[in-house]
C-alpha positions in Angstrom: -47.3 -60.4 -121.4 -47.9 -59.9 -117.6 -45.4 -57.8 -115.7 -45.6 -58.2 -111.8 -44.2 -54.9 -110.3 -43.1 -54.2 -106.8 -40.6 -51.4 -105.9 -39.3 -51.8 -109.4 -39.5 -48.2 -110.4 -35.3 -48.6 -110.9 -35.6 -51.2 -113.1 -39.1 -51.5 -114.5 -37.8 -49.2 -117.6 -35.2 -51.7 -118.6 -37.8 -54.6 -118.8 -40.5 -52.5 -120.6 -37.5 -51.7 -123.7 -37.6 -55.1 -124.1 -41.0 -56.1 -123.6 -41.7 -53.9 -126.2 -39.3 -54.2 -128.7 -40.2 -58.1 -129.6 -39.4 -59.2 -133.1 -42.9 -60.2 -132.9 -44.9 -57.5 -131.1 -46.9 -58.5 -128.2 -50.7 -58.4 -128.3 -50.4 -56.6 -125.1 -48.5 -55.9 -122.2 -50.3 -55.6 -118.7 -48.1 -54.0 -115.9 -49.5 -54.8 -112.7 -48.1 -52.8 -109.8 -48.4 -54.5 -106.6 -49.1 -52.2 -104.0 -45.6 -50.3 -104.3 -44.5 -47.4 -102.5 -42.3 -45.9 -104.7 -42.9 -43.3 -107.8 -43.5 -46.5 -110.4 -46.0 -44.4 -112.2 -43.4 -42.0 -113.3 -41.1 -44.6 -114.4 -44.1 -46.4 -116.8 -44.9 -43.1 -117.4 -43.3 -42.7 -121.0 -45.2 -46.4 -121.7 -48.4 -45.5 -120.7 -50.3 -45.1 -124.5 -48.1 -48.9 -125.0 -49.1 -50.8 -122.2 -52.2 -51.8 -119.8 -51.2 -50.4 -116.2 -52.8 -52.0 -112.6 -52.9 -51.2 -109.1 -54.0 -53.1 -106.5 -53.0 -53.3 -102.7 -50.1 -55.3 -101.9 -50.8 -59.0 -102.1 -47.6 -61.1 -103.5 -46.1 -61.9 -106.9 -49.4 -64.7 -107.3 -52.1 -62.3 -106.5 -50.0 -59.5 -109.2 -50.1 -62.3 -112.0 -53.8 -63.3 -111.2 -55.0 -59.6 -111.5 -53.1 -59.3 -114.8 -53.9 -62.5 -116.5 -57.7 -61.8 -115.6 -57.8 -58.6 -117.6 -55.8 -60.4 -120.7 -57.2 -61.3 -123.6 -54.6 -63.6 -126.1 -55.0 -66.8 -125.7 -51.3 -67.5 -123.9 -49.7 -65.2 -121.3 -46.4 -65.1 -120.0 -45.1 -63.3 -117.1 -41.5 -60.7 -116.9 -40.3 -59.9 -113.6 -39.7 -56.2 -113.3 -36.3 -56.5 -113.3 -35.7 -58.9 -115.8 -35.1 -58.8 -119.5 -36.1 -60.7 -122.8 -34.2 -61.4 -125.8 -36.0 -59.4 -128.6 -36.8 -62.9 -130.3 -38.2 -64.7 -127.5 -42.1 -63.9 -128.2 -41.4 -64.8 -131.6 -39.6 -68.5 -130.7 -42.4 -69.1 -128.7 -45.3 -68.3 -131.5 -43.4 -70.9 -133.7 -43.1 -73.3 -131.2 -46.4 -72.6 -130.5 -48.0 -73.3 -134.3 -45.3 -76.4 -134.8 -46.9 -78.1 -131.4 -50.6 -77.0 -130.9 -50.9 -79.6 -128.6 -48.2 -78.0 -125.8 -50.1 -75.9 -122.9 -47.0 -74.6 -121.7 -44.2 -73.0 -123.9 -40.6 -72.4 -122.6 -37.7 -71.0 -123.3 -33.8 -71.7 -121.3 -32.4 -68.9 -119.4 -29.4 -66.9 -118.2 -29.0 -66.5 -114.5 -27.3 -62.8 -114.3 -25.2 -61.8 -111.4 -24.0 -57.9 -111.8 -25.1 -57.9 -115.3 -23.0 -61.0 -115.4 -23.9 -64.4 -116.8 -23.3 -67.0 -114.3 -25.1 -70.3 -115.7 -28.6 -71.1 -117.5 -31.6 -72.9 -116.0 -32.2 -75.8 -117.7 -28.4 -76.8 -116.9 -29.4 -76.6 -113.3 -33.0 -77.9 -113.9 -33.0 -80.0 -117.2 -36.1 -79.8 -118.9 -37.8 -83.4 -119.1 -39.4 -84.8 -122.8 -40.9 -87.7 -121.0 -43.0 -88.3 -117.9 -43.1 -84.7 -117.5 -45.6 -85.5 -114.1 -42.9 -87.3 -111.9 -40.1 -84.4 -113.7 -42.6 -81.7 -112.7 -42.7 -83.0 -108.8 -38.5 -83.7 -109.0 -38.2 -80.2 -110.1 -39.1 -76.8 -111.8 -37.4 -77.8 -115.2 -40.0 -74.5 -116.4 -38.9 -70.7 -116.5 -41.6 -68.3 -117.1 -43.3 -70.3 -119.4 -46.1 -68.8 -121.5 -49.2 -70.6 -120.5 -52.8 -71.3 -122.5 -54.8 -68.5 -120.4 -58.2 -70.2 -120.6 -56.7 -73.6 -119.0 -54.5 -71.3 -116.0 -57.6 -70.0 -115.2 -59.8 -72.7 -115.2 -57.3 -74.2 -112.7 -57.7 -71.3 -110.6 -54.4 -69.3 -111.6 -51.3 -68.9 -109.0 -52.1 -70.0 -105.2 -51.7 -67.2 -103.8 -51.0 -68.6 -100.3 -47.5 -69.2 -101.7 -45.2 -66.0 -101.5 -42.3 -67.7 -103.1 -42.8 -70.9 -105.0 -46.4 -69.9 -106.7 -45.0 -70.5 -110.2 -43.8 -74.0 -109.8 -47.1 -74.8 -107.9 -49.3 -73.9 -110.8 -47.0 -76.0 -113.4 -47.1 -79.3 -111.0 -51.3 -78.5 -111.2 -51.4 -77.7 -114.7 -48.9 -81.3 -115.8 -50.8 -83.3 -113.6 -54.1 -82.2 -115.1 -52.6 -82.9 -118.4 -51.3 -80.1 -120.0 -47.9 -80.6 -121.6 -45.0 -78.2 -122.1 -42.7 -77.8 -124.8 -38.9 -75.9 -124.7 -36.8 -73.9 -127.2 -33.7 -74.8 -126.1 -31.9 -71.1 -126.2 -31.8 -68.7 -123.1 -34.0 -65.7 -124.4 -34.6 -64.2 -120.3 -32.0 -62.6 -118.4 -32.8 -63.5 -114.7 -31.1 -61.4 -112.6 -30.3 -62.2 -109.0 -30.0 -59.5 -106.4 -26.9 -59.3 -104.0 -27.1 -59.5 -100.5 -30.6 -61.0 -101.0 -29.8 -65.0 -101.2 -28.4 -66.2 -98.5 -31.5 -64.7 -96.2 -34.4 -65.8 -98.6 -32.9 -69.7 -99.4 -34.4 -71.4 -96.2 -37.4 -69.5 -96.9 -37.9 -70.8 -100.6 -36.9 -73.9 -99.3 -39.7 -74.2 -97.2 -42.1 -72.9 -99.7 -40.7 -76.1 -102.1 -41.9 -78.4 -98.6 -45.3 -76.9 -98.9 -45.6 -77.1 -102.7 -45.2 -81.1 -102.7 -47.1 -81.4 -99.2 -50.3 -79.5 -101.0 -49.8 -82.4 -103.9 -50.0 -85.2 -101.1 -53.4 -84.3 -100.3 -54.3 -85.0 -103.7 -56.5 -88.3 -103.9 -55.6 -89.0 -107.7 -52.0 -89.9 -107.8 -51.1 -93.3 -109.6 -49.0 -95.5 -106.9 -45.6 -94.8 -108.5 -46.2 -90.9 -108.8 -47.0 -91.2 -104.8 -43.9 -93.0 -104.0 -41.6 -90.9 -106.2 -43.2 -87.6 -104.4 -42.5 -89.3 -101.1 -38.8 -89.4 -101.7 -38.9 -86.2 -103.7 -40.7 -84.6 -100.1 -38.0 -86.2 -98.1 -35.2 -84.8 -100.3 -36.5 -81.8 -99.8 -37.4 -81.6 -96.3 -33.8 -82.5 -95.7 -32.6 -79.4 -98.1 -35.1 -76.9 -95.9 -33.8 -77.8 -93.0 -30.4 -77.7 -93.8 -30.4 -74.0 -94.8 -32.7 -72.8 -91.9 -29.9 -74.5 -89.6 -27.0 -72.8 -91.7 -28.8 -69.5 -92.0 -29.6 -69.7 -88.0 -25.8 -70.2 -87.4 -24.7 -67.8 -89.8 -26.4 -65.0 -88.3 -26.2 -66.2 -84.8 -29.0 -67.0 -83.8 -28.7 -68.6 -80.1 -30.9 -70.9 -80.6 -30.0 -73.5 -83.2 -30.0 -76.5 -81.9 -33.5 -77.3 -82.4 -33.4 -77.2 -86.6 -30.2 -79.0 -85.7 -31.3 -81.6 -84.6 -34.8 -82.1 -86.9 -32.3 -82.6 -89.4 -30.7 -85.1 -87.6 -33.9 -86.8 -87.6 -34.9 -86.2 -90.8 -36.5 -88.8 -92.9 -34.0 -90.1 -95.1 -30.8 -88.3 -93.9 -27.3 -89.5 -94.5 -25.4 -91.0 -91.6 -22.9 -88.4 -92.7 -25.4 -86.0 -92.4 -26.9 -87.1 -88.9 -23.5 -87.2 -87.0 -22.4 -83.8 -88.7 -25.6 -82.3 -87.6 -25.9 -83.8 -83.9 -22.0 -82.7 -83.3 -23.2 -79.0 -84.5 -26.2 -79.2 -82.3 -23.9 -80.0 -79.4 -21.6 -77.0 -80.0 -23.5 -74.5 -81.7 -20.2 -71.9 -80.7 -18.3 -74.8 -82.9 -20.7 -74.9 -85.6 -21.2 -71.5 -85.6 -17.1 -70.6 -86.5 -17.4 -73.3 -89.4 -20.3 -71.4 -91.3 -18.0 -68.0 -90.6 -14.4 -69.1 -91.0 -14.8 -72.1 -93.7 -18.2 -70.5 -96.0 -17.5 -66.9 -95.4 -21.2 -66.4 -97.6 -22.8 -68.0 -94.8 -23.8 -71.3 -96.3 -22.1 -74.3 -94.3 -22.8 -77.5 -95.8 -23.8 -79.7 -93.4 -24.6 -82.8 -95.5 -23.5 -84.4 -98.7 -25.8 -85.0 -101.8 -27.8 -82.4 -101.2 -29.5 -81.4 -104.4 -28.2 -78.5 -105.5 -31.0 -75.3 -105.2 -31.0 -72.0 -107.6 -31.6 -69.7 -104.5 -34.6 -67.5 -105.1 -34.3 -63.5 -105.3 -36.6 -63.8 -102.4 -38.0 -60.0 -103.0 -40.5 -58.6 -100.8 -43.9 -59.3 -102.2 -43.6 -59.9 -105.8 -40.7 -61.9 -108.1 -39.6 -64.2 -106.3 -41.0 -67.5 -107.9 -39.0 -69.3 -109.8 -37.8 -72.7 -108.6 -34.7 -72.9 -110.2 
């Protein structure tokens, strides 16, 4: 089990209890601390003789995972977010999914989406996992929450890109399925996820963005059947459009004076409704106009400028590591 840390001496403890209370005991636990400033070697402290404990400088959630995974030793490895949780049965659902399909590369479980200890939805209800032609599902969307992964084959790959901050996790899943690995789900929600408040509405344009840069890395690939490349066009488009939607709502929600130019790329976006074009070229010729709608009409901050936008499960977005997961 690989535990990313950053900053998480609050909550590290929480996670660690459940880490290590499994109904099936985990071979080991690594705990790599990413370059945090606060006292997180007092707060592991009382874990120390149960648990494998890294430092490294400050590098990002991929660079955490990396260092971890290349000092494991089982043959899967799944990561736990600092400040997240797991059902005390969820190692053991994934070691029997595990031994019914030896085939499966990736093993998943669903999950609960916690807002101040509250449950507010489950992943695969926003991100349905996909049986079949799991390559074209992969490049739609993340339909995978902290899998555990074969270690051998992750690393083979090269682990997490750790040129992504945000969406590192989804990356490595589209490179893993497209090399042929497949993934398998039991369909209960054995991970709390827990979102931060006050942290969404600032990181969703930036995990937007990360999402654009995911799918652009796949179109340099040179091994992609026809189809696959014209579904990942569209899915590139959609997705553009989404980016550029919430860096125009997050610029007028703050007040940035200076707009109008993501205004009007999403005018111009490929694919873009007609709705969507005239909504965005009237805000980009009144930004004091559009600028009152985010405020008076989405007092969150999160105008919607365009219709059939696909919905997004806004990232934590924390400051180095944990903030994968493409929901």
């Amino acid at each position: 089990m690989l535990v990313p840390a950053y900053q998480a001496a609050g909550t590290i403890g929480e996670t660690l209890e459940s880490a290590l209370s499994q109904t099936l005991p985990a071979r080991e636990v690594i705990v790599c601390d990413d370059g945090s400033t606060d006292d997180i070697a007092s707060a592991v402290a009382p874990y120390r003789d149960r648990i494998t404990f890294l430092r490294k400088a400050n590098g990002g959630g991929a660079s955490a995972l990396n260092a971890a995974a290349r000092v494991a030793t089982g043959d899967f490895v799944a990561a736990l977010d600092a400040d997240d949780a797991w059902a005390r049965e969820r190692l053991e659902a994934l070691g029997a999914l595990s031994t019914a399909r030896p085939d499966l590369d990736l093993l998943g479980t669903d999950a609960w989406f916690e807002a101040a200890r509250r449950r507010i939805g489950r992943f695969n209800e926003a991100n349905p996992f996909a049986d079949h032609d799991q390559c074209r599902a992969i490049l739609e969307r993340c339909f995978l929450f902290h899998p555990a992964v074969r270690r051998r084959r992750l690393l083979t790959l090269g682990g997490f890109d750790e040129s992504f901050p945000i969406a590192y996790d989804w990356e490595c899943w589209i490179r893993l399925i497209l090399d042929g690995a497949r993934a398998g789900l039991v369909d209960q929600p054995l991970t709390s996820y827990r979102l931060r408040p006050g942290s969404l509405a600032s990181a969703r344009p930036a995990s937007l963005r990360d999402r654009v840069r995911v799918l652009q890395k796949v179109e340099r690939r040179t091994d992609l059947a026809p189809e696959l490349r014209r579904a990942l066009d569209s899915f590139v488009a959609d997705r553009e459009r989404a980016a550029l939607l919430a860096e125009a709502e997050h610029a007028l929600s703050v007040g940035d004076p200076r707009p109008r130019r993501r205004l009007l790329a999403l005018a111009r976006a490929r694919g873009a409704s007609p709705h969507t074009r005239l909504k965005a070229l009237m805000a980009a010729s009144s930004p004091r106009l559009a600028r009152w709608a985010v405020l008076e009409r989405r007092p969150e901050g999160a105008m919607r400028l365009s219709r059939g936008v696909p919905h997004e499960q806004e990232s934590r977005g924390r400051d180095g590591t944990g903030a994968g997961s493409d929901g």
